[in-house]
Every structure is written in C-alpha cells, then in structure tokens.
N, C-alpha and C positions, 0 to 999 in steps of 0.2 A: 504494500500500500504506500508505505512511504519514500519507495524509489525511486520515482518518477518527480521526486521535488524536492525544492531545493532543500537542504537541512543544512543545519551547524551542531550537529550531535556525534560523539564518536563511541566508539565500544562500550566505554565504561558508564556514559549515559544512558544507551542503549537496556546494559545492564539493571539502570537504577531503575526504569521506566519498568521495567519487565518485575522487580521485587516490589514496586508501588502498584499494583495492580495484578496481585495474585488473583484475587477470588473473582475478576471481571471475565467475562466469557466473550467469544470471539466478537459479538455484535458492539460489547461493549468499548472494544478495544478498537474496533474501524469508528466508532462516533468519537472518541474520545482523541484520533489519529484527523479526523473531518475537522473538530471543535479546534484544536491547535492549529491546523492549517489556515483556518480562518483567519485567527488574529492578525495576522500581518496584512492580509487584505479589509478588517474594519479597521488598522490603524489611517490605508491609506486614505477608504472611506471620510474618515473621519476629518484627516489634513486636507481632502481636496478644495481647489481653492480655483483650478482651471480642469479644463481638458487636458490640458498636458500628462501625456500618460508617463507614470510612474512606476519603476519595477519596483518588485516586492523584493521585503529582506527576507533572507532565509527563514525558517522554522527551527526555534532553540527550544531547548531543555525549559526554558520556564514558559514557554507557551503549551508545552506539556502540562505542567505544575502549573499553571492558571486553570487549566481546564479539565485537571483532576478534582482541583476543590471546588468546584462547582459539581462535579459528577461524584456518583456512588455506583460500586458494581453492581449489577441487577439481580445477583443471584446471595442470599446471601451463607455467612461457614456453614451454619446447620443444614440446609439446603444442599449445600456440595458433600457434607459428612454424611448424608445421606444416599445419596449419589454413591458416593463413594463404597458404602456399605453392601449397598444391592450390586455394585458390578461383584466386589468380591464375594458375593454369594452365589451370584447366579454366572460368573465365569468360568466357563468348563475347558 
C-alpha cells in the first residue's frame, strides 16, 4: 500500500508502526495507511492561496502517530483471545 508514495520512514519506523498497532486487523491498517497519506494533502489544502500547484511532502512517522490517536483497532484482545482459542481447537 505504501509503495507507490512518497515516505520518509525507514526500517526501524516501519518496525515501531507495526508494535503500535498489534490488535488492528488488515482493514484497519489500509484506513489508518489512507488517514496518514492525507495529511500532507489537507496541509496543502489548507495553505492554498492560488492555483499554483504545489507538491506534497513526503508521509512521516508522525503522520502515522496523528492518525493513530484518532483511531482505535476494531477488533478488540478479548475478541482476538478468542479467535485465537477456537483456531487452536479446531486446527487439525
């Protein structure tokens, strides 16, 4: 999802985004991957002042972390503990 644009994140942020966001499930993690890409486009939103087009700045680590603390994962532990419990009963 996030290849195709521009970033400024390397491995070890990569990392931190991936242990901030254990219990979010796939959907939660492409909105929360959309939410972030945004910001850079309401910033320019927000500065426009002509038509003169304006590129966007990359997508950083704290346009992540703005847009985790707005969001919550959808599923929540008990939910996954649960999950969790019936695969290993019923995995053969």
């Amino acid at each position: 999802l996030l290849t195709s644009l521009n970033t400024r994140l390397d491995g070890n942020q990569y990392q931190e985004l991936a242990a901030l966001t254990v219990n979010y499930t796939c959907a939660d993690i492409a909105l929360l991957c959309r939410e972030a890409a945004m910001l850079p486009i309401r910033e320019i939103d927000l500065q426009m002042t002509s038509l003169k087009q304006t590129p966007l700045r990359p997508i950083t680590v704290e346009d992540f972390e703005t847009s985790l603390a707005q969001m919550k994962p959808s599923i929540r532990s008990e939910e996954l503990h649960r999950y969790e419990e019936w695969h290993s009963t019923h995995n053969d």
